[in-house]
Rosetta silent file (secondary structure, phi, psi, omega in degrees, C-alpha in Angstrom):
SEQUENCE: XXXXXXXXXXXXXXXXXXXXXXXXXXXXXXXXXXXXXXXXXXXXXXXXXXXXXXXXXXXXXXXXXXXXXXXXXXXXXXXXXXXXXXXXXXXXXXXXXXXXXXXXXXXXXXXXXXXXXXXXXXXXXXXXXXXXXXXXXXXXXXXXXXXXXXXXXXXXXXXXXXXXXXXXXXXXXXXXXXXXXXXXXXXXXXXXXXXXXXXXXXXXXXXXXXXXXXXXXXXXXXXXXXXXXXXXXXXXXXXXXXXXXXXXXXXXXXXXXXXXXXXXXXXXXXXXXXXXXXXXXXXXXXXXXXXXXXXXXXXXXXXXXXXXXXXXXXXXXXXXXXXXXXXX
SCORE:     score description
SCORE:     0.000 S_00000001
   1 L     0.000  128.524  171.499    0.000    0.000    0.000 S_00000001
   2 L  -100.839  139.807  133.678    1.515    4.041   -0.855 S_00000001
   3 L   -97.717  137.064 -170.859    0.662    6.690    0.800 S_00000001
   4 L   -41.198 -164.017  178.870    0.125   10.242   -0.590 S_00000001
   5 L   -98.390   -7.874 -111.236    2.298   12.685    0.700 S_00000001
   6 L  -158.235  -96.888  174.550   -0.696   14.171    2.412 S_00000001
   7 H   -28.498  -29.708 -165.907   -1.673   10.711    3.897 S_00000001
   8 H   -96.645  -45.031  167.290    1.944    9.901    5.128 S_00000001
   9 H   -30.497  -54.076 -168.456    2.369   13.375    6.872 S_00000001
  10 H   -83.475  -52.951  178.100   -1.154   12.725    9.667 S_00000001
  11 H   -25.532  -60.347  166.578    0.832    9.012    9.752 S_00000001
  12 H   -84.721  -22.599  154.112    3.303   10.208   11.148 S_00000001
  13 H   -13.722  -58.281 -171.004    2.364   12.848   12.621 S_00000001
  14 L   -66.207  -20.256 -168.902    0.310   10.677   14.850 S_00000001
  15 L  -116.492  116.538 -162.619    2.999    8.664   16.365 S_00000001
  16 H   -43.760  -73.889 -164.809    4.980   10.635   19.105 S_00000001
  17 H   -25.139  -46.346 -170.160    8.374    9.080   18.456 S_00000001
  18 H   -69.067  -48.391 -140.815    7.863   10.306   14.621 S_00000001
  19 H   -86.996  -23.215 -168.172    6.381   13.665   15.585 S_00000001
  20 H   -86.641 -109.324 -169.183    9.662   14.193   18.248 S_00000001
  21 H   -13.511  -88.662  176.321   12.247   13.558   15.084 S_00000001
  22 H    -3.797  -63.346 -166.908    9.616   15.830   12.911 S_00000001
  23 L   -64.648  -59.326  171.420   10.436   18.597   15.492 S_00000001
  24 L   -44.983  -17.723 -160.918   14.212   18.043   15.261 S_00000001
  25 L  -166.945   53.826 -178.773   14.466   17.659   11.594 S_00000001
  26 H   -39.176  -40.676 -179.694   10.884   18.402    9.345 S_00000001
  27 H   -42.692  -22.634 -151.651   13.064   18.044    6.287 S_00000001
  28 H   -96.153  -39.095  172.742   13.521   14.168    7.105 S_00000001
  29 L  -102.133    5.860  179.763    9.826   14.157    6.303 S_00000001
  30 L  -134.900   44.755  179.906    8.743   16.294    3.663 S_00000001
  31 L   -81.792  -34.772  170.014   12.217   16.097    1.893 S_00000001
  32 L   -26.844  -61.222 -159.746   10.622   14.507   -1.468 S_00000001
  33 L  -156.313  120.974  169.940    9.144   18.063   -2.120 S_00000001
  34 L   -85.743 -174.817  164.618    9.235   21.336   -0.775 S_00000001
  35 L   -79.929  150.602  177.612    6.575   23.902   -0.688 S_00000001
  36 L  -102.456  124.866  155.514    6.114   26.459   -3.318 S_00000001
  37 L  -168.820   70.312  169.733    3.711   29.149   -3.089 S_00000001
  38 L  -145.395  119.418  170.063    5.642   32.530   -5.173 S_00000001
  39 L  -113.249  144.597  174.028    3.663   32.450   -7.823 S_00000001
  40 L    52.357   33.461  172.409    4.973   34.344  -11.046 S_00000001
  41 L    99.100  -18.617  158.439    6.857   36.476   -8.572 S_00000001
  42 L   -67.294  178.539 -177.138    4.477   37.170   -5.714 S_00000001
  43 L  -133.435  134.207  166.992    5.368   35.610   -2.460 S_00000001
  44 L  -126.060  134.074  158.591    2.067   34.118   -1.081 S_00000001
  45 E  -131.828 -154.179 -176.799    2.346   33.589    2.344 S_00000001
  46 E  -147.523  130.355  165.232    0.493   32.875    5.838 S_00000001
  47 E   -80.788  119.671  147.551   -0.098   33.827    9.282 S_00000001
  48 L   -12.880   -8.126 -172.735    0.181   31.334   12.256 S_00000001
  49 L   -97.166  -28.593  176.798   -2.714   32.817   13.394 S_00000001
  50 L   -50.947  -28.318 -169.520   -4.894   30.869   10.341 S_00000001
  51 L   -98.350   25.319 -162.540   -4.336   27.721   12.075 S_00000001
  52 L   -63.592  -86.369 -120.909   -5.540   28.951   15.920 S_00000001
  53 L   -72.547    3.066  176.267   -8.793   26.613   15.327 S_00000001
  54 L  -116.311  152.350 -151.938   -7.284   23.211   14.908 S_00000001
  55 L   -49.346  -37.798 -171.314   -6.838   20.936   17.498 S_00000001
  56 L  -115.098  120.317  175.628   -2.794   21.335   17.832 S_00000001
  57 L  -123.621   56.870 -179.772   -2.159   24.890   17.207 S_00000001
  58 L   -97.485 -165.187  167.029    1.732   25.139   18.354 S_00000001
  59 L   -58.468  -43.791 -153.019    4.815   26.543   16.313 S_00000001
  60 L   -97.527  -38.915  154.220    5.685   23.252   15.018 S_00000001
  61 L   -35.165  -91.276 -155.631    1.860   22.051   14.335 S_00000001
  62 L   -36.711   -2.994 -159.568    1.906   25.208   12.251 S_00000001
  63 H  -118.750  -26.892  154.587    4.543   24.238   10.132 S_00000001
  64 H   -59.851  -75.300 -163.191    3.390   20.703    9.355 S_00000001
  65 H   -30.945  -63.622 -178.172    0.162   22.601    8.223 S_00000001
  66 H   -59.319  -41.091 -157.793    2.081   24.722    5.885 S_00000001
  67 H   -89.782  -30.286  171.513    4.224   22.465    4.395 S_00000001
  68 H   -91.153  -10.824  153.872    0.898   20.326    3.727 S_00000001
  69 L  -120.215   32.060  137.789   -0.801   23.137    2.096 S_00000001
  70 L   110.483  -12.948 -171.422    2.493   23.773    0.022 S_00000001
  71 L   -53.767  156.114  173.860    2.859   27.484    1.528 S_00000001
  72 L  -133.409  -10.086  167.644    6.503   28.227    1.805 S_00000001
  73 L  -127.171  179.287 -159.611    6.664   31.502    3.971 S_00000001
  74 L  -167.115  155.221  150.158    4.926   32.828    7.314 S_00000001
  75 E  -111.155  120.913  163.751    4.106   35.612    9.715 S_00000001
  76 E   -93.507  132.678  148.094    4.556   33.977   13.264 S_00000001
  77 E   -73.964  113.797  152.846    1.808   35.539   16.062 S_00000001
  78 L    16.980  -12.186  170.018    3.532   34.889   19.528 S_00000001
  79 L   -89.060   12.619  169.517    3.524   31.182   19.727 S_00000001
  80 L   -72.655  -28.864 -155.316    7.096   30.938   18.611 S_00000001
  81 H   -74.676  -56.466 -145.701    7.829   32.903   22.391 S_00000001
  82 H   -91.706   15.146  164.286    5.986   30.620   24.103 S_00000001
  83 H   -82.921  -27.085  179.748    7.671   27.545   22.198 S_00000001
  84 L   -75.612    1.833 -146.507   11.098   29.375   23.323 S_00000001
  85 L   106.557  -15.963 -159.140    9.859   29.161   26.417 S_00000001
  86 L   -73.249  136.678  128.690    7.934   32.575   27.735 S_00000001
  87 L    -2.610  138.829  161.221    5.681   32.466   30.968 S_00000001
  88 L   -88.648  143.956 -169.155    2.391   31.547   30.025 S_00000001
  89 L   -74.297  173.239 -177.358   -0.161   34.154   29.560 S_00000001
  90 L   -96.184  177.932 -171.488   -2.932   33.779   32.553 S_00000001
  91 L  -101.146  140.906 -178.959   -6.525   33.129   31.630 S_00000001
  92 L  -117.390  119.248  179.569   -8.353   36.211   32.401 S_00000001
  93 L  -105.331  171.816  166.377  -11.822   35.621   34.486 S_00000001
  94 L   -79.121  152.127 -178.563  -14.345   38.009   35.993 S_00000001
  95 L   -65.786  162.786  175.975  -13.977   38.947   39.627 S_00000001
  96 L   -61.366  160.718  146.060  -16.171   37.233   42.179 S_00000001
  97 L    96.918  168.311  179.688  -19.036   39.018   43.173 S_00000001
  98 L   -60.678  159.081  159.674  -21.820   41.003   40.698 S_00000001
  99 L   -44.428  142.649  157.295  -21.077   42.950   38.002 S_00000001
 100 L   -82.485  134.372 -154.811  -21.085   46.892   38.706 S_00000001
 101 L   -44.347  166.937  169.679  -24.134   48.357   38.567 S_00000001
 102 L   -19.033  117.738  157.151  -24.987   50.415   35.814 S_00000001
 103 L   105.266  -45.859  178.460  -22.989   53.578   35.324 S_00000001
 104 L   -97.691  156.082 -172.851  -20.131   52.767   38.089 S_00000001
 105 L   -39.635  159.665 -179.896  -16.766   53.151   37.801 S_00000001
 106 L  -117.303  161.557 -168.285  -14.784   49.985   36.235 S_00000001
 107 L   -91.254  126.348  176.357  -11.651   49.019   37.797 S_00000001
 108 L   -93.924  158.093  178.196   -8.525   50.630   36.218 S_00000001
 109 L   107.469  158.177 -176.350   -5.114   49.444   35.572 S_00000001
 110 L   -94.976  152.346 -166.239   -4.016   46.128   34.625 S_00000001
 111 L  -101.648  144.335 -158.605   -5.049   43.563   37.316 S_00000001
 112 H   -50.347  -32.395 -175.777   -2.618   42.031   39.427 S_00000001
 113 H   -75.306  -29.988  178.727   -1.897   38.535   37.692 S_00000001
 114 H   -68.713  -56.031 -149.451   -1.464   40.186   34.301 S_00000001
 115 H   -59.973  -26.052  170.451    0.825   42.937   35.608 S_00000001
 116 H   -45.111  -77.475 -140.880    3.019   39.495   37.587 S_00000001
 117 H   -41.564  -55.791 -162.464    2.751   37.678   33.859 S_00000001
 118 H   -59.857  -33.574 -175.735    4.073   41.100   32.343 S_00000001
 119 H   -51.674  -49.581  177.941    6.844   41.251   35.101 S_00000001
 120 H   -85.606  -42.533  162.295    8.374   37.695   34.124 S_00000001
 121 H   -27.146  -52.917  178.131    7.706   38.256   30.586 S_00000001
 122 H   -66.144  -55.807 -164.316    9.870   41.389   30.289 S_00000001
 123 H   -63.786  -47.811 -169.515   12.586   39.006   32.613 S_00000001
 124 H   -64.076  -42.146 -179.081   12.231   36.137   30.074 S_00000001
 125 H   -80.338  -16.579  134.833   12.801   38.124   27.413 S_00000001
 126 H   -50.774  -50.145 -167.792   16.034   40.120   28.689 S_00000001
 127 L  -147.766   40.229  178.812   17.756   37.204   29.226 S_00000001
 128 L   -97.676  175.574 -178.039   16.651   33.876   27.442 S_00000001
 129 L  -106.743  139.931 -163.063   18.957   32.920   24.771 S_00000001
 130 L   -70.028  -31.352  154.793   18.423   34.221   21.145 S_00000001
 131 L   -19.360  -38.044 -159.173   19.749   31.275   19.909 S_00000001
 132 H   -75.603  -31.813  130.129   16.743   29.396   21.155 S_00000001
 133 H   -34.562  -24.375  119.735   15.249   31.622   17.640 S_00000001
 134 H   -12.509  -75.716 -177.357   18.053   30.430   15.581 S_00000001
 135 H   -51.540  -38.643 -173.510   16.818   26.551   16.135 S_00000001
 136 H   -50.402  -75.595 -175.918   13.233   28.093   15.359 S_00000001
 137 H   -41.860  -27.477 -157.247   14.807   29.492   12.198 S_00000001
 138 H  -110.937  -61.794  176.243   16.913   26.484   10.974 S_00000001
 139 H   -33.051  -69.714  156.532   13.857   24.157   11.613 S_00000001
 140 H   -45.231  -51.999  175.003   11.531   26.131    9.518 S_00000001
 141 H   -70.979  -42.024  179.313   14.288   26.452    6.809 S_00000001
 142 H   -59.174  -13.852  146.275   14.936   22.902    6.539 S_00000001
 143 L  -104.343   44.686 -161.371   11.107   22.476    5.642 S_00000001
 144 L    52.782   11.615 -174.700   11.215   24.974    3.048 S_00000001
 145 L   -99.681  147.897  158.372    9.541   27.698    4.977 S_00000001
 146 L   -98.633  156.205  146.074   10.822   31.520    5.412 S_00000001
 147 L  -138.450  107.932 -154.632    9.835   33.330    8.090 S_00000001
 148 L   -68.226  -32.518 -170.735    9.294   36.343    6.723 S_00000001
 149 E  -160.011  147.397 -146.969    7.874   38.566    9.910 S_00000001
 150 E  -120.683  110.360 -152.832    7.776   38.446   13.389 S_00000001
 151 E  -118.983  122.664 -176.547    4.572   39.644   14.885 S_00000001
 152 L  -140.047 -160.258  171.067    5.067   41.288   18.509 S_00000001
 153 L  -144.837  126.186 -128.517    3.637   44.201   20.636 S_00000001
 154 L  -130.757   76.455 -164.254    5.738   46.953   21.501 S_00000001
 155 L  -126.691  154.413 -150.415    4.527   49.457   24.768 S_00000001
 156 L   -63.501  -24.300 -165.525    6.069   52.726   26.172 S_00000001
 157 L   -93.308   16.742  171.618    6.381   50.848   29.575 S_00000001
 158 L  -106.961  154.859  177.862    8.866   48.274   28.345 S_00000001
 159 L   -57.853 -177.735 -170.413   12.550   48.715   28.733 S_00000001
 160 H   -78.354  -35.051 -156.821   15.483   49.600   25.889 S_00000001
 161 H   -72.057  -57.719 -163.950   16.471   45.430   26.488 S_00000001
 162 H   -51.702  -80.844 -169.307   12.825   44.637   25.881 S_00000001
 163 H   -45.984  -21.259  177.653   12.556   46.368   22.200 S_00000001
 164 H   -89.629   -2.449 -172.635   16.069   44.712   21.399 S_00000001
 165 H   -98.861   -4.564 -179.269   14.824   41.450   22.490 S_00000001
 166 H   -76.021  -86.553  163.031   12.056   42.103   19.661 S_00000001
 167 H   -27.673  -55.353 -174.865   14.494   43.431   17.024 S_00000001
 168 H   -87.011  -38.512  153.795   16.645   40.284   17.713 S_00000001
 169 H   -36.197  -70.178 -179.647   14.123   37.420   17.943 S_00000001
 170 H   -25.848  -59.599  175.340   13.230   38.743   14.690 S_00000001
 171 H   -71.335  -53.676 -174.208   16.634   38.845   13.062 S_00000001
 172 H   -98.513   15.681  159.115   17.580   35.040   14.143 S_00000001
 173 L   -82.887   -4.652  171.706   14.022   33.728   13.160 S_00000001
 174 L    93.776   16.763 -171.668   15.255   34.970    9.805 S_00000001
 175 L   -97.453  160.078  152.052   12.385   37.766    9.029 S_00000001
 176 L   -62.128  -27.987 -178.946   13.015   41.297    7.471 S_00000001
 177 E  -156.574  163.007  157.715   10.558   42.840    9.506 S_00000001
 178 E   -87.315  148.792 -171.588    8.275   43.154   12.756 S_00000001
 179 E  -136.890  137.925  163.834    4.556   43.637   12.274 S_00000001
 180 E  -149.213  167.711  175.691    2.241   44.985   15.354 S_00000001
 181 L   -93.180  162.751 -173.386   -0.689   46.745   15.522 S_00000001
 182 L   -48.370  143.784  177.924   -1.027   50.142   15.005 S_00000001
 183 L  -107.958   99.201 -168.519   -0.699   52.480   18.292 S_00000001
 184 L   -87.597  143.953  177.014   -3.437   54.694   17.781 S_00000001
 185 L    68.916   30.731 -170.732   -2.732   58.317   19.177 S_00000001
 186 L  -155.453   77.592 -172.525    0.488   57.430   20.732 S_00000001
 187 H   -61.742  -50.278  162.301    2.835   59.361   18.629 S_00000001
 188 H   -46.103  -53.155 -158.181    6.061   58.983   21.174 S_00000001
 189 H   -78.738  -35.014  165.877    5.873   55.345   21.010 S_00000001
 190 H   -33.041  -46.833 -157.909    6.046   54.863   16.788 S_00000001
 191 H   -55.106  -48.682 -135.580    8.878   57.839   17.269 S_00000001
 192 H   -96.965  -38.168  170.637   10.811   55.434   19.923 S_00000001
 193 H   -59.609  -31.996 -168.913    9.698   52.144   17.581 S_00000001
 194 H   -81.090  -23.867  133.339   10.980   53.611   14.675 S_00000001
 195 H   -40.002  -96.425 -130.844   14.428   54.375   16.408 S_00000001
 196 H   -63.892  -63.350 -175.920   14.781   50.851   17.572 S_00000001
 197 H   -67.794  -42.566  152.952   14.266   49.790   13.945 S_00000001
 198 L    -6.045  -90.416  161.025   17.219   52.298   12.406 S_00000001
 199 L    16.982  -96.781 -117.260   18.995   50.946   15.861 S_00000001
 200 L  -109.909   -6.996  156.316   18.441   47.319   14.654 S_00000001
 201 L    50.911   43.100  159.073   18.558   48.198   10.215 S_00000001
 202 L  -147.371  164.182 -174.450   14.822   46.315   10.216 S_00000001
 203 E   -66.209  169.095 -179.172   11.488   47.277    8.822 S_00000001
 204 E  -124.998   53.324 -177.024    8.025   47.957   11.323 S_00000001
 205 E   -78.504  128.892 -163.251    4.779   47.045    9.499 S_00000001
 206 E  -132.056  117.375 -158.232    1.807   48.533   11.894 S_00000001
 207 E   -87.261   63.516 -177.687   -1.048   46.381   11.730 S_00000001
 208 L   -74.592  161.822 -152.125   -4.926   48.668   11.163 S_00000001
 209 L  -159.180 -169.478 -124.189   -8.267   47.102   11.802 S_00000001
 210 L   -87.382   15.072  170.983  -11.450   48.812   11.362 S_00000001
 211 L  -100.089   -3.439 -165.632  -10.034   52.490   12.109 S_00000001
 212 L   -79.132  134.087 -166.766   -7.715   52.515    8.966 S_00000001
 213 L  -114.135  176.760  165.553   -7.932   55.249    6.757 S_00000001
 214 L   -59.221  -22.664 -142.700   -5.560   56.551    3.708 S_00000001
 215 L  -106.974  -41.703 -174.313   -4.221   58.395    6.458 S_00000001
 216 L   -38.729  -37.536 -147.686   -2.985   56.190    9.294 S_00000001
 217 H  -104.675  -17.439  177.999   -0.128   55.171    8.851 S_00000001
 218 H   -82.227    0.297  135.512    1.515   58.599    7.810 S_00000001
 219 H   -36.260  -61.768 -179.335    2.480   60.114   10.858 S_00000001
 220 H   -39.167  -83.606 -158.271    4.549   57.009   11.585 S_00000001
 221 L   -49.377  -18.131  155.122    6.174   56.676    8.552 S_00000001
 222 L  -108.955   31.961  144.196    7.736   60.447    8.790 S_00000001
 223 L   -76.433  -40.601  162.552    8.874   59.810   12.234 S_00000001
 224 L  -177.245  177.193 -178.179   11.030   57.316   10.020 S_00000001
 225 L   -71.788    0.039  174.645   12.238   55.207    7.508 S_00000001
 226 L  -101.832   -0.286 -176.127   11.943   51.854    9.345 S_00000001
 227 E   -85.291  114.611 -162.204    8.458   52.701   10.210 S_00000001
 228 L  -126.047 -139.001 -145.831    6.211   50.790    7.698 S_00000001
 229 E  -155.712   96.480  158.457    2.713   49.452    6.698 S_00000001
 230 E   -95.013  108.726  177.481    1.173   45.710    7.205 S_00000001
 231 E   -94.672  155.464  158.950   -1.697   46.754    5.390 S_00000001
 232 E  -116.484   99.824  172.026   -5.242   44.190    5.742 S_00000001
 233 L   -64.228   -2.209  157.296   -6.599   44.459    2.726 S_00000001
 234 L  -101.705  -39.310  149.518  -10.090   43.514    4.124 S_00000001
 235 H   -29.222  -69.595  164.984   -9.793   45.628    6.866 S_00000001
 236 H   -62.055   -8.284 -176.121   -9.562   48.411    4.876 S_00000001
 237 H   -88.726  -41.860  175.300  -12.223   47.507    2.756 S_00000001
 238 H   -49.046  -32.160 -168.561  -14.428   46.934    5.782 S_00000001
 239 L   -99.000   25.422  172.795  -13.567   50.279    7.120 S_00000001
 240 L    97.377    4.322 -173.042  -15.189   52.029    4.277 S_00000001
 241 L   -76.682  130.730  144.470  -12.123   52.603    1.945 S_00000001
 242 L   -61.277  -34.853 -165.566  -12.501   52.926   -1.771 S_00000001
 243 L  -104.978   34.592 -165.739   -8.877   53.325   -2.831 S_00000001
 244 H   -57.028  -35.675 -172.613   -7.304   50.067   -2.224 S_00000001
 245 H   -77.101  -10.834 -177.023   -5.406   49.834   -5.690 S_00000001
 246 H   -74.331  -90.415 -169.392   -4.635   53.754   -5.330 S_00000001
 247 H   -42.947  -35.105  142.208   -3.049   53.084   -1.573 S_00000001
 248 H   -33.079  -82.126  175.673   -0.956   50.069   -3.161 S_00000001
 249 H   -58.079  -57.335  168.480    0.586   51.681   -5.682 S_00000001
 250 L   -43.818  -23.334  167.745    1.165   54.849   -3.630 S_00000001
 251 L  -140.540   25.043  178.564    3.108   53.133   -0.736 S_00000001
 252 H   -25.260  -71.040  148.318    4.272   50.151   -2.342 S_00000001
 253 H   -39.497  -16.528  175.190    7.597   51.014   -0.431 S_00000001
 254 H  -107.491  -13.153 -165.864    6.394   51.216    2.607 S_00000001
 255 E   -97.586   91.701  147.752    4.313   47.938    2.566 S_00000001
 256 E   -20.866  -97.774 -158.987    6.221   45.466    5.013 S_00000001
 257 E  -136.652  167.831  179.452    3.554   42.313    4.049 S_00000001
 258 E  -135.814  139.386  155.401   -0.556   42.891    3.163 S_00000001
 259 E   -84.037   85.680  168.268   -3.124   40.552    4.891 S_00000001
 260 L   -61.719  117.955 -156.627   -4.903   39.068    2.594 S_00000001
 261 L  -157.955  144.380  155.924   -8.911   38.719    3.877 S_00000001
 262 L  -116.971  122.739 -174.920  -12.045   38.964    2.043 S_00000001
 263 E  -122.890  138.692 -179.791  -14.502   41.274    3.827 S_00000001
 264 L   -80.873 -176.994 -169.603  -17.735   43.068    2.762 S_00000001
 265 L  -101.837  146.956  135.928  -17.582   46.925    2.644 S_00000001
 266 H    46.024 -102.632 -159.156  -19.213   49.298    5.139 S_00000001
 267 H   -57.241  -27.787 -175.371  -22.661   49.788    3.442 S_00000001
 268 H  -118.769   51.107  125.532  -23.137   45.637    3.116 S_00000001
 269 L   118.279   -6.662  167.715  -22.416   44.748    6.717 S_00000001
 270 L    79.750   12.659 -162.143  -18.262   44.453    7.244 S_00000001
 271 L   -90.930  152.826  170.910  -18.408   40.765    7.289 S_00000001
 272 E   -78.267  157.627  177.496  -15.674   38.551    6.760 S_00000001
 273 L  -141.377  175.615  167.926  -16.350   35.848    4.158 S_00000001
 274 L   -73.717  151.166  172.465  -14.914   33.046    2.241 S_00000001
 275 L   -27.775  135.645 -174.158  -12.629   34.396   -0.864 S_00000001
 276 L    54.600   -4.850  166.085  -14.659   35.959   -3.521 S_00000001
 277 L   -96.772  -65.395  153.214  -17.923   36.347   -1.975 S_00000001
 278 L    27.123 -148.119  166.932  -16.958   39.602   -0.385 S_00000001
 279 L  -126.959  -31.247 -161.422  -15.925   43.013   -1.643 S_00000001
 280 L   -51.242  147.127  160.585  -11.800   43.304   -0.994 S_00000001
 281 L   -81.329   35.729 -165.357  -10.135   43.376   -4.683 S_00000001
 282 H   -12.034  -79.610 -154.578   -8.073   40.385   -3.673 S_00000001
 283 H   -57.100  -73.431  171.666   -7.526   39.450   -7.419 S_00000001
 284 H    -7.463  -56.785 -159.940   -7.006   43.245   -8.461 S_00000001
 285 H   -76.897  -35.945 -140.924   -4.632   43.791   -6.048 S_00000001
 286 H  -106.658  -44.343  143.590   -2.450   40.409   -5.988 S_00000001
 287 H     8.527  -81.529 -173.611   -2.796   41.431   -9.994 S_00000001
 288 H   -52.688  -45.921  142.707   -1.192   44.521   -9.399 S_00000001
 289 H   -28.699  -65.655  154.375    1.723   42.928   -7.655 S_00000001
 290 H   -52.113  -64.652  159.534    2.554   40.890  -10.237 S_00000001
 291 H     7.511  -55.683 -102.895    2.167   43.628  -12.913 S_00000001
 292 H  -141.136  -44.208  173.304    4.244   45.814  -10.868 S_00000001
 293 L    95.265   -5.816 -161.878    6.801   43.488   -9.637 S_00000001
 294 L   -57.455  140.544 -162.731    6.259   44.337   -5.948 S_00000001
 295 L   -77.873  -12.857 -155.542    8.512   42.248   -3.348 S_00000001
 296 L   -86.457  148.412  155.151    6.444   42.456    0.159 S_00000001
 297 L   -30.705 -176.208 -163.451    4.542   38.849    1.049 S_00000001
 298 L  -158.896   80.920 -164.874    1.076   38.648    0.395 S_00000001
 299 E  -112.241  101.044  169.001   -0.245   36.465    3.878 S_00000001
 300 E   -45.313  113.084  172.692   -3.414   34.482    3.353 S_00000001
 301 L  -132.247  104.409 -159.569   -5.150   35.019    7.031 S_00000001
 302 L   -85.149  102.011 -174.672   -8.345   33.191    7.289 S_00000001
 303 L   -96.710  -49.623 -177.118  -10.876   35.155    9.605 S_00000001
 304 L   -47.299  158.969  173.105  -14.164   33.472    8.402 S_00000001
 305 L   -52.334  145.851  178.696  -16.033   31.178   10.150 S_00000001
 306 L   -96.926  150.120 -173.608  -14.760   27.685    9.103 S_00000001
 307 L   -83.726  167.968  153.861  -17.666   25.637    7.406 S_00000001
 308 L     2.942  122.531  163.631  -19.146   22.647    8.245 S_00000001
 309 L    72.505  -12.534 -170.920  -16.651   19.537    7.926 S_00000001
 310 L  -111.742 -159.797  173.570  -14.030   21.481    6.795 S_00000001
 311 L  -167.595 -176.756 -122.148  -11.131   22.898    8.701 S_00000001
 312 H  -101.634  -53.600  158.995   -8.480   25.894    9.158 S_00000001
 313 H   -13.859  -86.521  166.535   -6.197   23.521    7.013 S_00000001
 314 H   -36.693  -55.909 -163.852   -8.476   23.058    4.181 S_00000001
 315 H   -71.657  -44.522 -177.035   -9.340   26.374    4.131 S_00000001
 316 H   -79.161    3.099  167.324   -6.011   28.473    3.857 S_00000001
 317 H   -85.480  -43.980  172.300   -5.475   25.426    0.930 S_00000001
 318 H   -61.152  -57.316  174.686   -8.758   26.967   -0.558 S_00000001
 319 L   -81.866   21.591  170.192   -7.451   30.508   -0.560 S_00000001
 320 L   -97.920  -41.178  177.095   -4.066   29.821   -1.382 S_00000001
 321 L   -81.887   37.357   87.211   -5.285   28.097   -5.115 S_00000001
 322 L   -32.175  -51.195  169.721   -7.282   31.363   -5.165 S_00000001
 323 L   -86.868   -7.152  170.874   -4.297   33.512   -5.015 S_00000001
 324 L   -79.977  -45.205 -161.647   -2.476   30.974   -7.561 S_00000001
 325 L   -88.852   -2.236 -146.433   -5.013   31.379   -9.894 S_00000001
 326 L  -105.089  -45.542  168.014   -5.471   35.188   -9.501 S_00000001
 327 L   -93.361   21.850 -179.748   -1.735   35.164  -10.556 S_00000001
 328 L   -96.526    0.000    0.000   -1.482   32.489  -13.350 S_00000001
């Protein structure tokens, strides 16, 4: 009896011994063929974040995923840190006792278990070894994956060590740039990120959600030249924008990676959907890239509900031969 490629992969998967060698060495099992996914010159890639919804969602889960739906680059979301090692975050419940009435003050300030969590984070992160981000890096290369960007969060109250512990995670997972979300209103802290990246000779892509305008992002980006753009190209569509292929071409240079999403606009309810029922110009846009030649990823992030029967897998396989065929 053969098994597919596809078929041999959950085989082994399944059996610990196999799945420990997998973590040491993916390459031993998906050396036959790596993944592909630059098509005609785009880079299609993925966020770690697509796969939260399947049963094993770690760094190394993720990677088997990709390499079984052929993907060859990434954005990691925080579960490389806590594969490294980091404190776990706590689960945050409501306090005993009723709710407060109507009207009354809410309690301010971060609440004492988070502010411990942040306290050993910030320690863990000072002084684990970078190295540990290396292995991360070497693993991932050895199953054909890049990992193009490093997704972290970046606040005025962390130390000088803390933003270089960012900057340098980054750099020996092998990415070009960090992506966070946008700090709305908080002008110092872009100023002090955008130093750190000079500092540290990497890019910033700042991450907008349903406030993003033509507008957003251009403070940052004249505080400096490391300050950049992870545009969500459903996001912006969601948030009432008209000019996605305008805003493309116009900051092309500035565009770290794009989020790929399909979302309806504004006036027909803001929802995410599956690929093409929606409004976003995926195909326009991933179009225009090729056309155009532009280098930044392109990272397939799967927001919709997943249907029936199907799964997070399956899905970011459906919108990756979307974005293949958008570019053939």
């Amino acid at each position: 009896m053969r098994y597919s490629r596809r078929e041999f992969g959950k085989l082994a998967i399944s059996s610990l011994p196999v799945a420990a060698a997998v973590a040491a060495n993916p390459a031993r099992l998906f050396a036959a063929t790596k993944p592909n996914s630059k098509f005609n010159g785009v880079q299609i890639g993925v966020i770690s974040y697509s796969y939260r919804q399947m049963p094993q969602h770690g760094v190394l889960d993720d990677l088997k995923y990709m390499v079984e739906n052929g993907i060859n680059a990434c954005e990691l979301e925080t579960i490389q840190e806590e594969w490294a090692g980091a404190p776990k975050r706590p689960m945050m419940q409501r306090p005993a006792g009723p709710p407060p009435a109507a009207g009354a003050p809410r309690p301010s300030g971060p609440r004492p278990e988070m502010a411990e969590y942040n306290e050993a984070l910030t320690k863990w992160r000072t002084t684990m070894p970078i190295s540990k981000y290396e292995e991360l890096r070497k693993i991932y290369a050895d199953a054909g994956v890049w990992i193009y960007a490093f997704k972290a969060g970046l606040t005025m109250r962390m130390p000088d060590a803390e933003f270089d512990y960012v900057f340098n995670a980054a750099k020996a997972c092998g990415a070009n740039h960090v992506t966070m979300e946008m700090p709305d209103g908080q002008p110092d802290l872009t100023k002090r990120i955008g130093e750190f990246g000079a500092k540290h000779k990497m890019m910033i892509g700042y991450h907008a959600h349903l406030q993003a305008l033509p507008t957003t992002w251009d403070e940052a980006c004249a505080q400096s030249p490391y300050n950049g753009i992870n545009l969500d190209l459903g996001h912006y569509t969601a948030a009432g924008n008209k000019d996605q292929i305008e805003f493309v071409k116009k900051h092309h240079d500035r565009i770290t990676s794009m989020h790929l999403k399909d979302r309806k606009s504004k006036e027909h309810g803001e929802a995410n959907t599956p690929w093409g029922e929606g409004d976003t110009p995926l195909k326009e846009v991933l179009q225009l890239m090729k056309k155009e030649g532009y280098k930044f990823p392109a990272t397939i992030e799967v927001e919709y509900p997943i249907p029936d029967g199907s799964d997070s897998v399956k899905e970011v396989g459906k919108c990756l031969a979307y974005a293949k065929a958008a570019l053939a």
